[in-house]
C-alpha positions in Angstrom: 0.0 0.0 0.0 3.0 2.4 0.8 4.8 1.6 -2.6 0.9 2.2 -4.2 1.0 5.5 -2.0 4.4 6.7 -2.9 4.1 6.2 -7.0 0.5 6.8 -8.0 -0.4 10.7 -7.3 -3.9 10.0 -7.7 -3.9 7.6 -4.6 -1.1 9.7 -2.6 -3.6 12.9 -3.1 -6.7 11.1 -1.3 -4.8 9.7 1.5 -3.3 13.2 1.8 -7.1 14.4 2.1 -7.8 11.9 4.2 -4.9 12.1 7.2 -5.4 16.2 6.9 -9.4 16.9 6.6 -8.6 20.4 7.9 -6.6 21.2 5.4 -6.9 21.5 1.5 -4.6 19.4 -0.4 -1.5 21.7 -1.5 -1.3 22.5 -5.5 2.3 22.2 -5.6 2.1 24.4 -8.5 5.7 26.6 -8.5 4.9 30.7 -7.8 6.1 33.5 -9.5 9.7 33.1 -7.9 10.3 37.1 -6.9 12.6 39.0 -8.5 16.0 39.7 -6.7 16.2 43.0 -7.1 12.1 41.9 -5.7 10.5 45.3 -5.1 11.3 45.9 -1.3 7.6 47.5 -1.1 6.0 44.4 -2.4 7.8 42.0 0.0 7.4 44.6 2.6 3.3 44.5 2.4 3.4 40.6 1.6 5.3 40.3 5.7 3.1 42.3 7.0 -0.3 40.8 5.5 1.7 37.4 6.4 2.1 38.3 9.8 -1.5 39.3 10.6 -2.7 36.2 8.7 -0.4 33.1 10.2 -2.5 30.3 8.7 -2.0 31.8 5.2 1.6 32.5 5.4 2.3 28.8 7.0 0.0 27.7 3.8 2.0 29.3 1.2 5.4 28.1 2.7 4.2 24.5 2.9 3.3 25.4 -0.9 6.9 26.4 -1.6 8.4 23.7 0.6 6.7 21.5 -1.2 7.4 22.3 -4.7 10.8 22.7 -4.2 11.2 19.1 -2.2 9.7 17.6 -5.2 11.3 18.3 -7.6 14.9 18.7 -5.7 13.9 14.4 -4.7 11.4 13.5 -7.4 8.7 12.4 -5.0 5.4 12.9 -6.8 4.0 16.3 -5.7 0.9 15.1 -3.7 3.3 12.6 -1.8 5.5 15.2 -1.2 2.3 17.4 0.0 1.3 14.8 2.5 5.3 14.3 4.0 5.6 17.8 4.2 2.2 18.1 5.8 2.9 15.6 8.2 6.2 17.2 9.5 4.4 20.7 10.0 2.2 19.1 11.8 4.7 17.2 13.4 6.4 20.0 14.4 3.9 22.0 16.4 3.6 19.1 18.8 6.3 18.7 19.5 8.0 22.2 19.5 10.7 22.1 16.8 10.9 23.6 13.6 9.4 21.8 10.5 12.1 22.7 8.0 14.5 21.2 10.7 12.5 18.1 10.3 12.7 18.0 6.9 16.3 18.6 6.4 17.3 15.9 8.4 14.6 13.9 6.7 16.0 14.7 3.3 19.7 13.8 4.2 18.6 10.9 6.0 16.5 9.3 3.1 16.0 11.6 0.5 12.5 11.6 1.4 12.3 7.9 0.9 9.6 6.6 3.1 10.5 2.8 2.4 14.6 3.6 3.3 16.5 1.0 5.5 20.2 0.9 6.5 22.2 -2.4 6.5 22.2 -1.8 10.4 18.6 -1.4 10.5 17.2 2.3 10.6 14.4 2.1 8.8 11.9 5.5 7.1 12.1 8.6 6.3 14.3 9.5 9.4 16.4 6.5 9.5 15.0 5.6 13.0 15.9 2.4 15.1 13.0 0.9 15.8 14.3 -1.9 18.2 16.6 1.0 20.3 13.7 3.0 20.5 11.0 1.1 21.1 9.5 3.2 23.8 8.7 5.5 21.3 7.1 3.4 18.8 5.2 1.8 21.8 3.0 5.0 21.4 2.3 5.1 17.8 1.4 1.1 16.6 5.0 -0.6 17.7 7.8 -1.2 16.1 6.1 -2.4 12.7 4.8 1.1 12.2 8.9 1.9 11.8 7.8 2.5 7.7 4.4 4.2 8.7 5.4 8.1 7.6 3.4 9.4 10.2 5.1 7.5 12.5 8.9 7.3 11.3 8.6 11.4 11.5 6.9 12.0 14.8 9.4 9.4 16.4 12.2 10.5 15.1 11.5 14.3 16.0 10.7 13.3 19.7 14.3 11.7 19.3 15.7 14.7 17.4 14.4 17.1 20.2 15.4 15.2 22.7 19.6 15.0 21.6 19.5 18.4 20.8 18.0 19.5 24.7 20.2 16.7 26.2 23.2 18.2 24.0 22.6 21.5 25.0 23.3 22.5 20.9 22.4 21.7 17.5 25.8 20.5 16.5 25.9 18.2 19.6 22.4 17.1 18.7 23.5 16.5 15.3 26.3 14.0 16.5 24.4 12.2 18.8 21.6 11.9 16.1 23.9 10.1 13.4 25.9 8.0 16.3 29.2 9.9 16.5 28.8 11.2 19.7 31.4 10.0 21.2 33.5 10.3 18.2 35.8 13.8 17.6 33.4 14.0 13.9 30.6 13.6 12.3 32.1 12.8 9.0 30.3 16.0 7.9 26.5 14.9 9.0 26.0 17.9 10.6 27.1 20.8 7.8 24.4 18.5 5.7 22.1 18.5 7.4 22.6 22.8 8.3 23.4 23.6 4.7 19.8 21.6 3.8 18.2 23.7 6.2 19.6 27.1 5.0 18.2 26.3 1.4 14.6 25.3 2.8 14.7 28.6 5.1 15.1 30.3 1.6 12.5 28.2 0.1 9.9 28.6 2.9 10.6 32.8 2.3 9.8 32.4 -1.4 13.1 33.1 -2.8 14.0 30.9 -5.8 16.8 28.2 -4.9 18.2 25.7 -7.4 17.1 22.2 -6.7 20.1 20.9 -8.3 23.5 21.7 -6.7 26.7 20.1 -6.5 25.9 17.5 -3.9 22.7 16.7 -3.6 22.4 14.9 -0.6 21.2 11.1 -1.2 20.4 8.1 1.1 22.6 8.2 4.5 23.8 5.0 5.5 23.0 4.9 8.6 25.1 4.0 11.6 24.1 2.6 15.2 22.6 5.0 17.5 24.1 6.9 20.7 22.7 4.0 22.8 24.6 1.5 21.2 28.5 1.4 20.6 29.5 3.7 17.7 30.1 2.8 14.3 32.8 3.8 11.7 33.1 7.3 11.9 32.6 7.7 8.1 29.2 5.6 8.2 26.0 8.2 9.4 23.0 7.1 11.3 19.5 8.7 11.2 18.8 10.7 14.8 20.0 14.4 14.2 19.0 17.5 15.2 19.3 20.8 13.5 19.0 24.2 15.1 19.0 24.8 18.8 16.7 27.7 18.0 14.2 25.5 16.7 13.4 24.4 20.3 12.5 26.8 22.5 11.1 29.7 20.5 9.7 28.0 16.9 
């Protein structure tokens, strides 16, 4: 049903509809991408309308995010829609930010929801479903490891949770991909970051190239802080992004 789900845009769209009745389904449809030299008036009264109007402003970023995650992964649009749905969603319970979310879910599995690692870190944010089993307890067990919904609210609790025990992104970020108590992340974190950056331009609606130098694919993932660290060159999937995500956003 997932592999159904995650091919067939037709099916993907009504399940989208279904898990978010409150919400229309996104047209990913790309937006006139402002101008650089973007009249400073126009983005001036576009903040401020924005900013008495939340629900609209969070609507048009999800619409950006979206796009831009689509095409950057090729994930059909209305698949996309729901992921990026879910971690918004995701994100005001638990108190982080959703493009943090996202980032660590694009480095992680390039937004595949069916991802596993040879050491077993399975979804869309390489999770371990037999370390944290606690977790899953609360949202169908450990078979629901491949269940979106599930992979990204787990592995956000887990997320927020390194990054507050950490006391910092970076720290979070290590303890996430299972280098904490290694002198490196082999470069997980400055992924992870740079992701972000681009999706905090994306979310403002400033046109970003989806394709850049490295785009980041599939992280093979390593075992988690609980269990004895891997090879400091292999990654995990239990990051966190921005300290600032947790307390105020």
């Amino acid at each position: 049903m997932l592999a159904v789900l995650y091919t067939n845009e037709d099916v993907a769209k009504r399940v989208s509809q279904l898990l978010h009745p409150q919400q229309p389904t996104i047209v990913v449809t790309a937006p006139a991408a402002p101008a650089p030299v973007a009249t400073t008036e126009a983005v001036a009264e576009e903040t401020t309308h924005a900013a008495s109007h939340p629900a609209l402003a969070n609507t048009k970023q999800q619409q950006w995010v979206t796009d831009w995650l689509s095409k950057r992964y090729r994930v059909a649009s209305d698949a996309a829609n729901m992921l990026v749905s879910t971690a918004y969603m995701t994100a005001h319970e638990v108190k982080l930010d959703p493009l943090l979310i996202l980032a660590v879910m694009a480095i992680e599995s390039g937004l595949n929801p069916f991802a596993e690692s040879p050491v077993g870190a399975k979804g869309l944010m390489q999770v371990m479903a037999k370390v944290h089993h606690d977790k899953f307890a609360e949202v169908g067990g450990q078979q629901a490891a491949l269940n979106p919904v599930a992979n990204i609210r787990v592995g956000a609790l887990i997320l927020k949770d390194y990054v507050k025990r950490t006391g910092s992104v970076e720290g979070g970020l290590k303890t996430y991909v299972g280098a904490a108590d290694l002198e490196t992340d082999s470069g997980y974190g400055s992924k992870v970051l740079a992701e972000y950056r681009r999706l905090k331009q994306v979310a403002k609606g400033h046109k970003v190239p989806t394709v850049t130098r490295s785009v980041p694919t599939q992280t093979v993932v390593s075992k988690p802080a609980e269990a004895p660290p891997a090879k400091p060159t292999v990654a995990t999937a239990e990051g966190g992004q921005a300290a600032e995500t947790l307390a105020g956003l």
